[in-house]
C-alpha positions as CSV (number, residue, x, y, z in Angstrom):
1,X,0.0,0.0,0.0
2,X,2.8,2.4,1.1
3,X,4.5,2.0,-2.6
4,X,0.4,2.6,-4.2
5,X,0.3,5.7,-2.6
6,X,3.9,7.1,-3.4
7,X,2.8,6.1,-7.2
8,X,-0.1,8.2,-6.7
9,X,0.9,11.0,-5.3
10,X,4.1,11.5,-8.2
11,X,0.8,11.0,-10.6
12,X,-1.0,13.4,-8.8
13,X,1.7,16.2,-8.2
14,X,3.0,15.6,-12.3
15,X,-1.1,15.9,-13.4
16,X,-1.0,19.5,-10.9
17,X,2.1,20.6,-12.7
18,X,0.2,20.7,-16.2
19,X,-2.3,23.3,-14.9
20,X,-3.8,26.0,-17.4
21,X,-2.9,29.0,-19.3
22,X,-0.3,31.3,-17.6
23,X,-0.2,35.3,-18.3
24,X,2.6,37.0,-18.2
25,X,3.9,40.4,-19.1
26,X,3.4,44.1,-18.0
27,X,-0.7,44.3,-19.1
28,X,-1.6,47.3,-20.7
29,X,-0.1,50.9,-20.8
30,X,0.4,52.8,-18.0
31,X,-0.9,56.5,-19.2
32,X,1.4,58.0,-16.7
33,X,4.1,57.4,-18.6
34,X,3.4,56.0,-21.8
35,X,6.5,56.9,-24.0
36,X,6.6,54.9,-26.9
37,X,9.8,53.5,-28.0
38,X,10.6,53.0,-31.9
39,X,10.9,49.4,-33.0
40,X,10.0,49.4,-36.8
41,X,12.0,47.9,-39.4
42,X,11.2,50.7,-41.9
43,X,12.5,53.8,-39.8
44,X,16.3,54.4,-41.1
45,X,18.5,51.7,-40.7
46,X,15.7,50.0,-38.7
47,X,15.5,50.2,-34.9
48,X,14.3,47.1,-32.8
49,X,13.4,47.4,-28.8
50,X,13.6,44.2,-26.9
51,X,11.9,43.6,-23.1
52,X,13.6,41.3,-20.8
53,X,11.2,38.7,-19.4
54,X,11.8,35.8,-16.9
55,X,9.5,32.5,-17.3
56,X,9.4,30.2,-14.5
57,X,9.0,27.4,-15.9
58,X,9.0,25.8,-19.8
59,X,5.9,26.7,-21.6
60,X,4.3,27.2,-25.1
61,X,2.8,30.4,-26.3
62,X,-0.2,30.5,-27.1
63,X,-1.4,34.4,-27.9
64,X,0.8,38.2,-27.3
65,X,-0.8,41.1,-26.9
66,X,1.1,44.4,-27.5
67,X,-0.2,48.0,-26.6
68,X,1.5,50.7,-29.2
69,X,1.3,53.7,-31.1
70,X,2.3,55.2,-34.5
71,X,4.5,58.3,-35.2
72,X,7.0,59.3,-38.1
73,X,9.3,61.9,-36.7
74,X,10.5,63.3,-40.1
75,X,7.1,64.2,-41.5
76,X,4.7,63.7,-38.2
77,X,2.9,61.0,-39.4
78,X,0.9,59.2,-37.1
79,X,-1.5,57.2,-39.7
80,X,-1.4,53.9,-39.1
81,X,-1.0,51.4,-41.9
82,X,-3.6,49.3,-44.0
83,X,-2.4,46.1,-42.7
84,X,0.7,45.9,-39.9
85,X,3.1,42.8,-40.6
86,X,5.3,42.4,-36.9
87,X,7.9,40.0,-36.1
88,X,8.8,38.2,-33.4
89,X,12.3,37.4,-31.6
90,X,13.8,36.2,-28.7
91,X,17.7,37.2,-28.4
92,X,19.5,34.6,-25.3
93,X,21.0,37.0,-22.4
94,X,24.8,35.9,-22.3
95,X,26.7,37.8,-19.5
96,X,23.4,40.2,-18.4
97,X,23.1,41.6,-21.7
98,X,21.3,40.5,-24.8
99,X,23.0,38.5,-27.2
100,X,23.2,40.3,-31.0
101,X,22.5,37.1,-32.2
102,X,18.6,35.9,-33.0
103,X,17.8,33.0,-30.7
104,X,14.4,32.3,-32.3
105,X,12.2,34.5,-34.9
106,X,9.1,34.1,-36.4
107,X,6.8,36.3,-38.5
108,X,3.5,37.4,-36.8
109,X,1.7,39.2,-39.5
110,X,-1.0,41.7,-38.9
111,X,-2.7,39.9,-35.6
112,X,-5.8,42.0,-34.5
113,X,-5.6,46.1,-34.3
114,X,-8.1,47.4,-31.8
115,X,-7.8,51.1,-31.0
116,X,-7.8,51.3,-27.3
117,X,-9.9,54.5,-26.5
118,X,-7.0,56.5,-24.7
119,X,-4.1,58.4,-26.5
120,X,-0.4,60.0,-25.6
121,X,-0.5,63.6,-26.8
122,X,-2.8,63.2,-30.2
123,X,-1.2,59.6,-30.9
124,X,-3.8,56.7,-30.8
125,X,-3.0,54.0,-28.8
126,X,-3.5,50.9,-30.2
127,X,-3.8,47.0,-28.9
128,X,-2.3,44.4,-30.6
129,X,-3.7,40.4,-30.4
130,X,-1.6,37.6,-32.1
131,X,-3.6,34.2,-31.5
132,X,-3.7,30.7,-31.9
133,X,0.2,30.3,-31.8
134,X,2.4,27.3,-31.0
135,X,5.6,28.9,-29.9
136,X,8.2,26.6,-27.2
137,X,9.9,28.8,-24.6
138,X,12.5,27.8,-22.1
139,X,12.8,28.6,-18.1
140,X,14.8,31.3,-17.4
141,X,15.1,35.2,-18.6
142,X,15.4,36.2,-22.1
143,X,15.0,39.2,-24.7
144,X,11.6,39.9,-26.0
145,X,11.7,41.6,-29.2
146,X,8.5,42.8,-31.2
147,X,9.3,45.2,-34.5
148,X,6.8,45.9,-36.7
149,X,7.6,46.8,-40.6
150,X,5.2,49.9,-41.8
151,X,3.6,49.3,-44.9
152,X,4.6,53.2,-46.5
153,X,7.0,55.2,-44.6
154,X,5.9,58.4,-46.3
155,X,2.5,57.8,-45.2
156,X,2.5,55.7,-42.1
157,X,3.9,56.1,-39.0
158,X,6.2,54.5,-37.5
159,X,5.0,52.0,-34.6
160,X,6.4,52.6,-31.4
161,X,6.3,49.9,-28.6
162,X,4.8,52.1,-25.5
163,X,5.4,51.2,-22.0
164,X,3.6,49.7,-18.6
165,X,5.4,51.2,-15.9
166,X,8.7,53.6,-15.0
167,X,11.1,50.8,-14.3
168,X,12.9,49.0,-16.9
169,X,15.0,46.6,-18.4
170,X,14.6,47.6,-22.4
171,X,16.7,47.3,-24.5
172,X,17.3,48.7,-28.0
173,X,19.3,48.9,-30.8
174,X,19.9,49.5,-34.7
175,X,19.3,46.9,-37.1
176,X,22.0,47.6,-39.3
177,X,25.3,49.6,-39.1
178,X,25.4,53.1,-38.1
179,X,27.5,55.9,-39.5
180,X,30.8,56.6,-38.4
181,X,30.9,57.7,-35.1
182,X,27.3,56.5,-34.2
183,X,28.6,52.5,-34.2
184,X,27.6,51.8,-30.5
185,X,23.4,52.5,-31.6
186,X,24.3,48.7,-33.5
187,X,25.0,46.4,-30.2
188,X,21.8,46.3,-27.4
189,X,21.4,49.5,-25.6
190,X,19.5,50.0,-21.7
191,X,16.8,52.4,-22.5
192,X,17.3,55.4,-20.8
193,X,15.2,58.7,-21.9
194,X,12.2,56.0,-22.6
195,X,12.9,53.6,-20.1
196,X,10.4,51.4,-18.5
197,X,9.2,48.0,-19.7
198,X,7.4,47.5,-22.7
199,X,3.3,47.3,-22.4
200,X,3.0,43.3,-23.4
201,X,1.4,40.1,-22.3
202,X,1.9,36.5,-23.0
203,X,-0.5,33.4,-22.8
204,X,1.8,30.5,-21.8
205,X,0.7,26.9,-21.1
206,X,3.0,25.0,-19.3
207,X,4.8,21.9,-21.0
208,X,5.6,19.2,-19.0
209,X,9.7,18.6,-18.8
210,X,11.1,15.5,-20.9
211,X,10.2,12.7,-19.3
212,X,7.2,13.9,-17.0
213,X,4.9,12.1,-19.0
214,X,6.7,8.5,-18.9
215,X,7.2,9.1,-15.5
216,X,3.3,9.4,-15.3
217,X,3.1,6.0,-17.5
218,X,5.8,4.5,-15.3
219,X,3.3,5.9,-11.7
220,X,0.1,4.6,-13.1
221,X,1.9,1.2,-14.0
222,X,3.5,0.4,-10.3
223,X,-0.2,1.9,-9.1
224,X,-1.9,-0.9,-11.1
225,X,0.9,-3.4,-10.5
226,X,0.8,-3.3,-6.5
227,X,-3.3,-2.9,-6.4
228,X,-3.2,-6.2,-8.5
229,X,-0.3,-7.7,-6.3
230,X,-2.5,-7.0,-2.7
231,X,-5.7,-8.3,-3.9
């Protein structure tokens, strides 16, 4: 009996580890400080913003939200496009700081564009819903980047990624080489003027570590096997 009930309570405590959906993230904007923070492909030699975000456990995600705004500094745009097209990365933290390298990337495309009500200045805020995605994401911290690629630069604005709160750990950077003397805006950068995390949330469900589920098998079998054994 005493080796029945050990089997059934590692069933029991590996069927409690597969619980629901998980969000995590920031949530919305907060509209005390919602500075936007350029992450568009299409801006000159292309900025990208990253947010630092720590998962607890391995998971798979499911939906992202995003909360951001549109704005072309060179001709004060702030239309947004017909159709947005974003991308998704995750950059690997090596030594505290974002590795240049892309981890993982994957194309997002327009996902759902729901004007929020509430605006920074005149510039619409705007919420962003990808769905239905299958997406594997290890425990630990790592880079969160979200760029979106305007459709007309001329007649669009440029998104912006706004933020959720005054403290941060963002990160940005150019996407391609700068001119001389402006070569550090290429390697990850600590915001610092916009700082504050990024206004984001993620719908992870948990995945069950290598093994968990044999392990399961393996509980249920010496369950069976010692029930049958006693009577």
């Amino acid at each position: 009996m005493r080796v029945q009930c050990t089997a059934l309570c590692l069933v029991c405590m590996l069927a409690s580890a597969a619980h629901g959906d998980v969000t995590l993230g920031t949530g919305g904007p907060n509209y005390d400080s919602v500075n936007g923070l350029l992450s568009d492909f299409q801006q000159s030699y292309g900025q990208v913003v990253g947010n630092e975000i720590t998962l607890p456990f391995a998971g798979r995600i499911t939906s992202i939200t995003v909360w951001g705004l549109y704005y072309n500094y060179k001709n004060y745009t702030n239309t947004p496009p017909e159709a947005d097209n974003f991308t998704l990365r995750f950059h690997n933290i090596v030594g505290g700081d974002p590795d240049e390298s892309v981890a993982f990337e994957q194309n997002l495309g327009a996902g759902i564009r729901t004007f929020t009500g509430e605006a920074f200045s005149d510039l619409k805020i705007y919420k962003y819903e990808f769905q239905n995605l299958n997406i594997d994401v290890a425990q630990g911290t790592t880079l969160l980047s979200i760029i979106n690629d305007t459709d007309n630069p001329q007649t669009d604005g440029y998104w912006h990624w706004v933020s959720a709160n005054d403290w941060g750990n963002t990160w940005w950077r150019r996407e391609k080489s700068q001119p001389t003397g402006q070569e550090i805006t290429f390697y990850w950068t600590k915001g610092s003027v916009y700082d504050g995390d990024r206004a984001f949330e993620l719908t992870v469900v948990p995945v069950p570590a290598p093994g968990a589920a044999l392990l399961a098998f393996i509980g249920l079998g010496m369950a069976g096997w010692v029930k049958r054994r006693v009577a």
